[in-house]
C-alpha positions as a Markdown table, in Angstrom:
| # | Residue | x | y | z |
|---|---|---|---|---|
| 1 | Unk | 12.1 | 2.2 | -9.9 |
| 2 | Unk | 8.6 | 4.4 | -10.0 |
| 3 | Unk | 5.3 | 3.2 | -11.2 |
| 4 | Unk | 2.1 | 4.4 | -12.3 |
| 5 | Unk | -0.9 | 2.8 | -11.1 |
| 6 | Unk | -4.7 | 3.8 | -11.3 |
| 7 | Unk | -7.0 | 3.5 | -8.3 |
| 8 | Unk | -9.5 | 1.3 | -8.4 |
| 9 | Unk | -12.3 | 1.6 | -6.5 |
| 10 | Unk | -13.0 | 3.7 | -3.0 |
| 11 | Unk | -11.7 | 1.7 | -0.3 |
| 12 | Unk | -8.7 | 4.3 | 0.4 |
| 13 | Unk | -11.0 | 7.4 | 0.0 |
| 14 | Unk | -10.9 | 9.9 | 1.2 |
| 15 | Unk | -6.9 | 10.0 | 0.8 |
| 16 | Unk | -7.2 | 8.3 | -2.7 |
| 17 | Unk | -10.1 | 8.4 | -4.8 |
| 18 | Unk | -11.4 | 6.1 | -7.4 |
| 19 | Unk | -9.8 | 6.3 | -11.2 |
| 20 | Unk | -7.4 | 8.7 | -9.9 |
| 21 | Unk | -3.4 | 8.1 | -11.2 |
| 22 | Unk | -0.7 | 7.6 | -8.3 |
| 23 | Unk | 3.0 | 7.5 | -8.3 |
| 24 | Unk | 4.8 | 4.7 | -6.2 |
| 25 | Unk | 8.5 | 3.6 | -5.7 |
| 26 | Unk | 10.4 | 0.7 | -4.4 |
| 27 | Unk | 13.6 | 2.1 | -3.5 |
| 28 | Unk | 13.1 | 3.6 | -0.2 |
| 29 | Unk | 12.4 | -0.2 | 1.6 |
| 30 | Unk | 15.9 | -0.9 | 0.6 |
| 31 | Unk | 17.4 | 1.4 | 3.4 |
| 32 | Unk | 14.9 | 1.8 | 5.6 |
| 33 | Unk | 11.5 | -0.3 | 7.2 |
| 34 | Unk | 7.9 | 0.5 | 6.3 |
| 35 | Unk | 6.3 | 2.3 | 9.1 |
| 36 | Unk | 3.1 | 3.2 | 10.3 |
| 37 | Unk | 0.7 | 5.0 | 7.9 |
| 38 | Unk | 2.7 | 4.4 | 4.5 |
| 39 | Unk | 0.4 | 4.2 | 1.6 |
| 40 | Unk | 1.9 | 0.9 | -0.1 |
| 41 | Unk | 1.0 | -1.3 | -2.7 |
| 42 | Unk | 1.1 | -5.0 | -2.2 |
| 43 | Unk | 0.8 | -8.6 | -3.8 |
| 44 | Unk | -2.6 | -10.4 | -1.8 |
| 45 | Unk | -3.0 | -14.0 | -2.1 |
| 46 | Unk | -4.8 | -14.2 | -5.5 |
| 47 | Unk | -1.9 | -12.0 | -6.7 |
| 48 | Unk | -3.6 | -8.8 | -7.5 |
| 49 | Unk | -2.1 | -6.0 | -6.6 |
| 50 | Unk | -4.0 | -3.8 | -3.3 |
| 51 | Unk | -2.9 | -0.2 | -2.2 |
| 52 | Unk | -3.5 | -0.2 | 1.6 |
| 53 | Unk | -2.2 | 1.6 | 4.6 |
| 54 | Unk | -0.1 | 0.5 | 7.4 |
| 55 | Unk | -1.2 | 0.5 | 10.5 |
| 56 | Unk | 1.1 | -1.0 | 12.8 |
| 57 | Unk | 4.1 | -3.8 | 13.1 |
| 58 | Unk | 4.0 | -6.8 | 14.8 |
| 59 | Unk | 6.5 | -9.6 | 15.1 |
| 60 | Unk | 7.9 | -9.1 | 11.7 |
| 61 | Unk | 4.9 | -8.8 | 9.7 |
| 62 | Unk | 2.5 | -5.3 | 8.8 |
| 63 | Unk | -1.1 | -5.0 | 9.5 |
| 64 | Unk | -2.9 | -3.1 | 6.7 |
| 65 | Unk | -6.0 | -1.8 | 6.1 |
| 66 | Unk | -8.5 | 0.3 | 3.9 |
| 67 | Unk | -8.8 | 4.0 | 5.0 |
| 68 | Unk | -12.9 | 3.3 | 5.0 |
| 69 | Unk | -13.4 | -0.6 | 4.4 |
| 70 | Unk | -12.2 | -3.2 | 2.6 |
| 71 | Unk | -9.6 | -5.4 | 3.0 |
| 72 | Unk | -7.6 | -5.7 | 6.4 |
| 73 | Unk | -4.8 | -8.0 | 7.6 |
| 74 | Unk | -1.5 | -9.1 | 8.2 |
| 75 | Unk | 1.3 | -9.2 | 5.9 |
| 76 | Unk | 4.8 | -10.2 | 5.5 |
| 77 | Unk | 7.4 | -7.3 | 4.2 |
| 78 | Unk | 8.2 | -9.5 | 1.6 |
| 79 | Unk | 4.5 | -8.9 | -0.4 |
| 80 | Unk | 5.6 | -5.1 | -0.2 |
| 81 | Unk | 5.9 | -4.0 | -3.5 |
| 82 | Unk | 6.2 | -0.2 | -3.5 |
| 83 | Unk | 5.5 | 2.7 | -1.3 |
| 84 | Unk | 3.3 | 5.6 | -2.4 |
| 85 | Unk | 5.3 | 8.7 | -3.7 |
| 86 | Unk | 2.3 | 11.0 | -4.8 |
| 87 | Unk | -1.0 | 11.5 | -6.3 |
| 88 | Unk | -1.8 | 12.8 | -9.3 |
């Protein structure tokens, strides 16, 4: 399945900016792991959906972060909703 999201807001820059339209799938966590520096969008815990990078895996759960600032943590594969296919 492929989405369309817009960016909001600079925390990702300078890889995404603010307003701008990306592309993201689900598929490819079905056969395979996220790994380190996937783009991914995720559910927090006031259920609004973040895009963040991965920066590394530890004991079954993802630490993810803002390219610049923002929001930075651990999360469990299971908040993974999709993985970044491209920008627009």
């Amino acid at each position: 399945m492929i989405k369309l999201y817009k960016v909001s807001g600079d925390s990702m820059q300078p890889a995404l900016k603010n307003n701008q339209y990306i592309i993201s799938e689900k598929l490819s966590y079905f056969f395979a792991k996220p790994k380190k520096n996937d783009i991914i969008i995720f559910k927090n815990s006031d259920n609004k959906n973040l895009v963040k990078r991965i920066k590394f895996e530890e004991t079954a759960q993802y630490f993810v972060a803002s390219d610049n600032r923002g929001f930075s943590g651990f999360i469990k594969k299971e908040l993974i909703l999709e993985k970044l296919l491209f920008k627009i």
